[in-house]
C-alpha positions as CSV (number, residue, x, y, z in Angstrom):
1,X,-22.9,-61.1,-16.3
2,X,-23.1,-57.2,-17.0
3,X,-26.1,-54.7,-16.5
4,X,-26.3,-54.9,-19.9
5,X,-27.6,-58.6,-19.4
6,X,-30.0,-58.0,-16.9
7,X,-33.3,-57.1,-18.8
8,X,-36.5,-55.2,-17.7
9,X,-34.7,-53.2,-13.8
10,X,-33.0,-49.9,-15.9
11,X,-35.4,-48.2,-13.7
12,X,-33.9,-49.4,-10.7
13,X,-30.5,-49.0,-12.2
14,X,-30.8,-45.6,-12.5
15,X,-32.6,-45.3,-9.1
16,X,-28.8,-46.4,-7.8
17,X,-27.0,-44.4,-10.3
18,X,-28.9,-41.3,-9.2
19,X,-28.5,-42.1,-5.3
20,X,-24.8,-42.6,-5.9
21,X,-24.5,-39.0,-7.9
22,X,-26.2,-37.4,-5.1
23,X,-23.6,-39.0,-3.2
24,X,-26.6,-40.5,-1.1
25,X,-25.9,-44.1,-1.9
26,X,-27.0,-45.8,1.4
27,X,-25.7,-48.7,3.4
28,X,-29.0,-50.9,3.3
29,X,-31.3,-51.8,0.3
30,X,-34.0,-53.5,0.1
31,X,-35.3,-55.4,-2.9
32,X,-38.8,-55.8,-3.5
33,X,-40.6,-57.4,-5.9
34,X,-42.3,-61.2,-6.9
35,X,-40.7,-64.2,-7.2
36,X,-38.5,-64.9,-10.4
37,X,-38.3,-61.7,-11.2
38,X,-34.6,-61.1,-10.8
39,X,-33.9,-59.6,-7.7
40,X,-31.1,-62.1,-6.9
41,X,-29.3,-62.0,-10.4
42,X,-29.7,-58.0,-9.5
43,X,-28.0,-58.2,-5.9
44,X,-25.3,-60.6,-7.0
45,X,-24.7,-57.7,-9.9
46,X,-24.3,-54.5,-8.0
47,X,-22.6,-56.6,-5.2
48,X,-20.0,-57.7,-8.5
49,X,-19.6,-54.0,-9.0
50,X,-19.2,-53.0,-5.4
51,X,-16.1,-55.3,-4.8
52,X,-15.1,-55.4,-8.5
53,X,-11.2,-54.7,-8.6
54,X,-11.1,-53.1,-12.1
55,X,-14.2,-51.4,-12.4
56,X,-14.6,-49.7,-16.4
57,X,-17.3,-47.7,-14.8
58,X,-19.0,-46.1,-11.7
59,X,-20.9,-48.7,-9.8
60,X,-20.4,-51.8,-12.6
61,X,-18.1,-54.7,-12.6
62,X,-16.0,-55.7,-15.3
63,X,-17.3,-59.5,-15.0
64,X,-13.3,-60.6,-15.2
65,X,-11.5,-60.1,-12.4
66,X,-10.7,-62.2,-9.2
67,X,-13.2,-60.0,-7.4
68,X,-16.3,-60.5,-10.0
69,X,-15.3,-64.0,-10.4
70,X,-15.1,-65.2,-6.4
71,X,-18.7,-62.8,-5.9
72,X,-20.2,-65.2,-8.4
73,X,-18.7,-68.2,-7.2
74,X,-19.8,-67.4,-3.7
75,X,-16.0,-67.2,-2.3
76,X,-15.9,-63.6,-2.2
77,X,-14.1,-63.2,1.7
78,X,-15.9,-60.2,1.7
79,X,-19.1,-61.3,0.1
80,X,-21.4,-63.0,2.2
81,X,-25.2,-64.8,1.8
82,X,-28.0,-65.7,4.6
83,X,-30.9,-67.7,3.7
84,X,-32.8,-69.8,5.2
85,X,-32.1,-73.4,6.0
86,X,-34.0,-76.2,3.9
87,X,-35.6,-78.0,7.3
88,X,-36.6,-74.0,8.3
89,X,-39.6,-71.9,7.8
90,X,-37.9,-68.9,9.5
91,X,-34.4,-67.6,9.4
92,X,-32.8,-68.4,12.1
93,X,-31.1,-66.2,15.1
94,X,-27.9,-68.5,14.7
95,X,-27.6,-67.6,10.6
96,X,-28.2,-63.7,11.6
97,X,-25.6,-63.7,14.0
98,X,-23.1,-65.5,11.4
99,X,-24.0,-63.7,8.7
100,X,-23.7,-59.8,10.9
101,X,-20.1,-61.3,12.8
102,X,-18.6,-61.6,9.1
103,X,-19.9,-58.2,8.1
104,X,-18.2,-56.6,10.9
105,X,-14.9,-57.9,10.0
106,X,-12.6,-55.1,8.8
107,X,-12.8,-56.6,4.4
108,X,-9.9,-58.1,3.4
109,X,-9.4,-56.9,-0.4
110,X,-10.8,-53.7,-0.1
111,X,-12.8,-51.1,1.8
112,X,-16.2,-52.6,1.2
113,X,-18.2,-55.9,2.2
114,X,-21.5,-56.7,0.6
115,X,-24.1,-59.1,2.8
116,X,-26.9,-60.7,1.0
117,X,-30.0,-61.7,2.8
118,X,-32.1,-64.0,0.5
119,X,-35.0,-64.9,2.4
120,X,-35.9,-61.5,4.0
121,X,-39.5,-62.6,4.0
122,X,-38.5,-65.5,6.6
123,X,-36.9,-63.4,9.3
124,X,-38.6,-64.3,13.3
125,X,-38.9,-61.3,15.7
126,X,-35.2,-62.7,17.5
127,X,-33.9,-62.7,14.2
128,X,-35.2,-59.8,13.3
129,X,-33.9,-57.6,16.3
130,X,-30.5,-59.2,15.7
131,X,-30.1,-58.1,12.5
132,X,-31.6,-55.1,13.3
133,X,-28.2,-53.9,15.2
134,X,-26.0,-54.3,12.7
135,X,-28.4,-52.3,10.3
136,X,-28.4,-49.4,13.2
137,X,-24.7,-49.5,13.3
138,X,-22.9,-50.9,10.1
139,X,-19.5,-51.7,9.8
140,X,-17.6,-49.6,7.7
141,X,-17.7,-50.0,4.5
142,X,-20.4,-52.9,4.5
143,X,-23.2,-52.9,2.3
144,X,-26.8,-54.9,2.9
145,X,-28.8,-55.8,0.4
146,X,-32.3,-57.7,1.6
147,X,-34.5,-59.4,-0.6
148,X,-38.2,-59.5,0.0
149,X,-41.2,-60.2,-1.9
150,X,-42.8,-56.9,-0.5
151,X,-42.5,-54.3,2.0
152,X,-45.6,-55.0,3.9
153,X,-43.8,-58.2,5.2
154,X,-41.0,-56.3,6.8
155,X,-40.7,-54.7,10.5
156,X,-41.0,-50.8,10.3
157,X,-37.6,-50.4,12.3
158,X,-36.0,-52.5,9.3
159,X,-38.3,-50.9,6.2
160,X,-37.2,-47.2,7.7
161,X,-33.5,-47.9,7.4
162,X,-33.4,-49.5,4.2
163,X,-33.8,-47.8,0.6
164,X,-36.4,-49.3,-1.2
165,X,-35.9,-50.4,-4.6
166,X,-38.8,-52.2,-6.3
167,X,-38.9,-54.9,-8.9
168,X,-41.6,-54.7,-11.3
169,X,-43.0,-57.6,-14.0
170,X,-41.1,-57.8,-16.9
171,X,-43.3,-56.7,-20.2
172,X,-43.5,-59.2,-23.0
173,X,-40.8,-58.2,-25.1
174,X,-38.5,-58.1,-22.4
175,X,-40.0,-61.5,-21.3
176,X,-39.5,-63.1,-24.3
177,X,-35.9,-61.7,-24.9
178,X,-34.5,-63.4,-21.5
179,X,-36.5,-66.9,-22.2
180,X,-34.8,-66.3,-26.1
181,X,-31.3,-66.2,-23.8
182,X,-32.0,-68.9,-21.7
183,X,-32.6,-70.9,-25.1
184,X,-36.3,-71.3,-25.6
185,X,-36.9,-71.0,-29.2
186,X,-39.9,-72.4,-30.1
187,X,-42.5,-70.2,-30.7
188,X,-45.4,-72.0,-29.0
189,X,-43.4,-72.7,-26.0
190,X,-42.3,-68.9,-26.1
191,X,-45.6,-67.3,-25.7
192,X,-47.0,-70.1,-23.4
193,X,-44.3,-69.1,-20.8
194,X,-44.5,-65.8,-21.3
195,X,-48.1,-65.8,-20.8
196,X,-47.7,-68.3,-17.5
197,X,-44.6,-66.4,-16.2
198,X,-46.2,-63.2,-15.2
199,X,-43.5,-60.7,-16.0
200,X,-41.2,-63.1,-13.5
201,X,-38.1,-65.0,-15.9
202,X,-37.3,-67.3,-13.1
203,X,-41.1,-68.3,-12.9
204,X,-41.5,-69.0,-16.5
205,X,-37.9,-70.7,-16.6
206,X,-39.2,-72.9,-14.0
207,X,-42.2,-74.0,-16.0
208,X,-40.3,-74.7,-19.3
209,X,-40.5,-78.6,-17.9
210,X,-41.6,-81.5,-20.0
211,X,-42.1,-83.9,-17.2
212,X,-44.4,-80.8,-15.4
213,X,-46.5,-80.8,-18.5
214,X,-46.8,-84.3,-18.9
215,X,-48.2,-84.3,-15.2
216,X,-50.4,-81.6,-16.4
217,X,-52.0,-83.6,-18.3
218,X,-52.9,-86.3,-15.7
219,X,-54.0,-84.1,-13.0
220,X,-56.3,-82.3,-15.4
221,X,-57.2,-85.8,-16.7
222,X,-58.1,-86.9,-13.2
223,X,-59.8,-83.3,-12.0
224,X,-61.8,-83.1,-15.1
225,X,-63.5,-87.1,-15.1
226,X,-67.2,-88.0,-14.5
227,X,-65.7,-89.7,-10.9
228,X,-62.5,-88.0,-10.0
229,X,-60.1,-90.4,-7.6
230,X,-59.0,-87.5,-4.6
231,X,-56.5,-90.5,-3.1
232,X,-55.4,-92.0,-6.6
233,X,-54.8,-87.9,-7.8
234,X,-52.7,-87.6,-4.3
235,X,-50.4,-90.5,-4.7
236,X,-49.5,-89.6,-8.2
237,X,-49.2,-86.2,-7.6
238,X,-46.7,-86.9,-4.4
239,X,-44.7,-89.9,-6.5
240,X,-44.3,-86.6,-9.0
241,X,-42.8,-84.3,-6.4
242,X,-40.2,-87.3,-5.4
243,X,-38.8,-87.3,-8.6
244,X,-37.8,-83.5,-8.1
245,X,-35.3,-85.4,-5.3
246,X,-34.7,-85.9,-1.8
247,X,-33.6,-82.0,-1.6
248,X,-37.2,-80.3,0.3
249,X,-37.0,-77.2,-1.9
250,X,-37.1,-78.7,-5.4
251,X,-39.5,-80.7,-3.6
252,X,-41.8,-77.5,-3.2
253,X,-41.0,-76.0,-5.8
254,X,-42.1,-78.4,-7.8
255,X,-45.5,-79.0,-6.0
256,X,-45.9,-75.0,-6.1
257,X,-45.6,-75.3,-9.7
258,X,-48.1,-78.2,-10.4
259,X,-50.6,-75.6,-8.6
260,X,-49.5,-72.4,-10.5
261,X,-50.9,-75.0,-14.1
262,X,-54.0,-76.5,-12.2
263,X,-54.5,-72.8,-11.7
264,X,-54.5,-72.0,-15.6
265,X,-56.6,-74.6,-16.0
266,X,-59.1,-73.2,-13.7
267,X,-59.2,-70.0,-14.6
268,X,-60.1,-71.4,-18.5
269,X,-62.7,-73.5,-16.6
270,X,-64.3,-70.5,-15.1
271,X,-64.2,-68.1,-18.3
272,X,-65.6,-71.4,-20.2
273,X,-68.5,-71.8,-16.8
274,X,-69.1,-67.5,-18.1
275,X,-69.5,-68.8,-21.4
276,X,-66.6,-66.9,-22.5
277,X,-64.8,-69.6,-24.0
278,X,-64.9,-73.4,-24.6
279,X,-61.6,-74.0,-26.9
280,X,-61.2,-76.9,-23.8
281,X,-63.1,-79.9,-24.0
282,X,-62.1,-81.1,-19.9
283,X,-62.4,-77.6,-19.1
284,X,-66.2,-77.3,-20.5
285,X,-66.6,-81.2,-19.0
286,X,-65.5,-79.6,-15.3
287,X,-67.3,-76.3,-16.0
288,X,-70.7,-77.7,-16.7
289,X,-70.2,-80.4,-13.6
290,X,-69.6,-78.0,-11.7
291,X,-70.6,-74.1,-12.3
292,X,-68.8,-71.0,-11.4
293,X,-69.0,-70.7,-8.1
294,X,-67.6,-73.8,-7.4
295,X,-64.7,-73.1,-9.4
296,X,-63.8,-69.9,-8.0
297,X,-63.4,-71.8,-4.6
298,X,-61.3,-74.5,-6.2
299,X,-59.3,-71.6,-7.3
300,X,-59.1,-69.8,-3.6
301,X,-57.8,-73.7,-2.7
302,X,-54.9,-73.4,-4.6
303,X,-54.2,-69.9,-4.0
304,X,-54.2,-71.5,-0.2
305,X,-52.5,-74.2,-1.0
306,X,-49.3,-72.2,-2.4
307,X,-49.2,-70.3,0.4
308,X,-48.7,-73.3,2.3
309,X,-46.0,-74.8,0.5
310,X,-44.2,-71.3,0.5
311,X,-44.9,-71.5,4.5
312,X,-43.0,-74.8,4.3
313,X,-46.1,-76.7,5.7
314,X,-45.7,-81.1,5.4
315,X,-46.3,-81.3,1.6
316,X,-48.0,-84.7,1.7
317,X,-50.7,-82.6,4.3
318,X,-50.8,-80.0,1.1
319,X,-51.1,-82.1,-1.5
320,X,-53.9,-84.4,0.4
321,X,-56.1,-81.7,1.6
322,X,-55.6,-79.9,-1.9
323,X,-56.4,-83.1,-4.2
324,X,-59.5,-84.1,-2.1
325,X,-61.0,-80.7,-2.5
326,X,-59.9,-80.4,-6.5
327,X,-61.6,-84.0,-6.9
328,X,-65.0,-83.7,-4.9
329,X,-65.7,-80.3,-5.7
């Protein structure tokens, strides 16, 4: 992986580029922006091309050598990652302190380390103040790169030592060049994920599933009936999130992602309820059941709902409490 390969962040590329010509380039960044938009491909890069061992140019890797190669294998002895454990909903003190004792180690292969903190959004106020030291007082050489879905969610002692670079939606061209990398060349398929995606790759990635849009097509069957079935629409709706695996994260993320289609299909239920479209036969059968208003709080539900899987609340609670309201709306 190059710069070159990493589509729609030149902005913040040259945001770094100028920083490093000003000779301001700072010891703490922190990346902002959605989910799936490519913050982490973006970290793992410029961490590539700070411990890159033949770099062809200022501040990018050459992709080839040990250095690049261990960075994106994880192995890197100078390269570490802290995220947050799979039975967590906050980082923990314990990974903080691991992952700031390995940054203060004097690097091995060069004169820089490079610490990645995935889940900056997780961090507890003990976390927090832990790795709040070693931002006030970096080891040499160490670099700290914190990814977060927005600044509001950060403390101010963290937010004021960081520099900020944001991550903005990819447009559609640039949308539909990565999906075109990652293989999706049908042209139906194309513009359905780029529609769905929201300028975020690794969103519309995630939704280029069969099996999720066969399930579409139940839950919407079961939403959308005369006499919707809240427990039947639960069970099958849990017995898909099992197949994802016993792993609690594809778990979620595969229940997050059943919401973000119910949510599509919503929102066509509420423009059809405005009379602004009816291309949707179940959509106009919900719409006319059960007016606007009441599909603009099925809507606020699943907004909810996501926010509760992201929280890492019981997913069988979710789903339950979710799939009753969806049905007896």
């Amino acid at each position: 992986m190059t710069w070159q390969k990493i589509r729609g962040h030149d902005d913040v590329r040259r945001q770094l580029d100028a920083a490093n010509a000003r000779g301001r380039l700072g010891h703490a960044f922190l990346l902002a922006g959605p989910p799936g938009v490519g913050k982490r491909l973006f970290a793992t890069e410029f961490a590539k091309a700070l411990l890159c061992e033949n770099p062809p140019a200022v501040l990018t890797a050459c992709g080839h050598c040990p250095g690049c190669q261990q960075v994106a294998a994880n192995s890197h002895p100078d390269f570490t990652v802290a995220r947050t454990p799979e039975d967590k909903h906050e980082l923990p003190v314990e990974v903080v302190r691991q992952f700031c004792r390995k940054l203060g180690l004097k690097p091995s292969r060069g004169r820089r380390s490079v610490g990645i903190v995935e889940d900056a959004d997780d961090f507890n106020e003990e976390s927090a103040n832990c790795f709040l030291k070693t931002l006030e007082e970096p080891a040499p050489g160490s670099v700290l790169l914190l990814l977060t879905t927005g600044t509001e969610r950060q403390l101010p002692t963290i937010l004021s030592r960081c520099q900020v670079l944001r991550f903005h939606p990819l447009p559609p061209d640039e949308m539909r060049a990565v999906l075109a990398d990652h293989g999706v060349g049908d042209a139906a398929t194309l513009e359905r994920l780029v529609r769905l995606g929201n300028g975020c790759p690794g969103q519309a990635l995630a939704l280029n599933d069969d099996a999720l849009w066969q399930f579409r097509e139940v839950a919407v069957q079961l939403i959308a009936s005369a006499k919707p079935d809240p427990v039947g629409f639960a069970v099958k709706w849990m017995e898909f999130i099992d197949q994802a695996g016993k792993e609690s994260a594809a778990q979620r993320a595969r229940a997050s992602l059943v919401i973000r289609l119910l949510m599509d299909f919503l929102q066509t239920t509420l423009r059809t309820a405005l009379g602004n479209d009816g291309t949707d036969a179940r959509a106009t059968q919900l719409a006319t059941r059960v007016g606007p208003d009441a599909v603009l709080t099925l809507l606020e539900a699943c907004n909810h709902g996501d926010y509760l899987i992201d929280r890492k609340v019981q997913l069988v609670l979710v789903v339950e409490s979710l799939a009753g309201k969806l049905c007896l709306a």
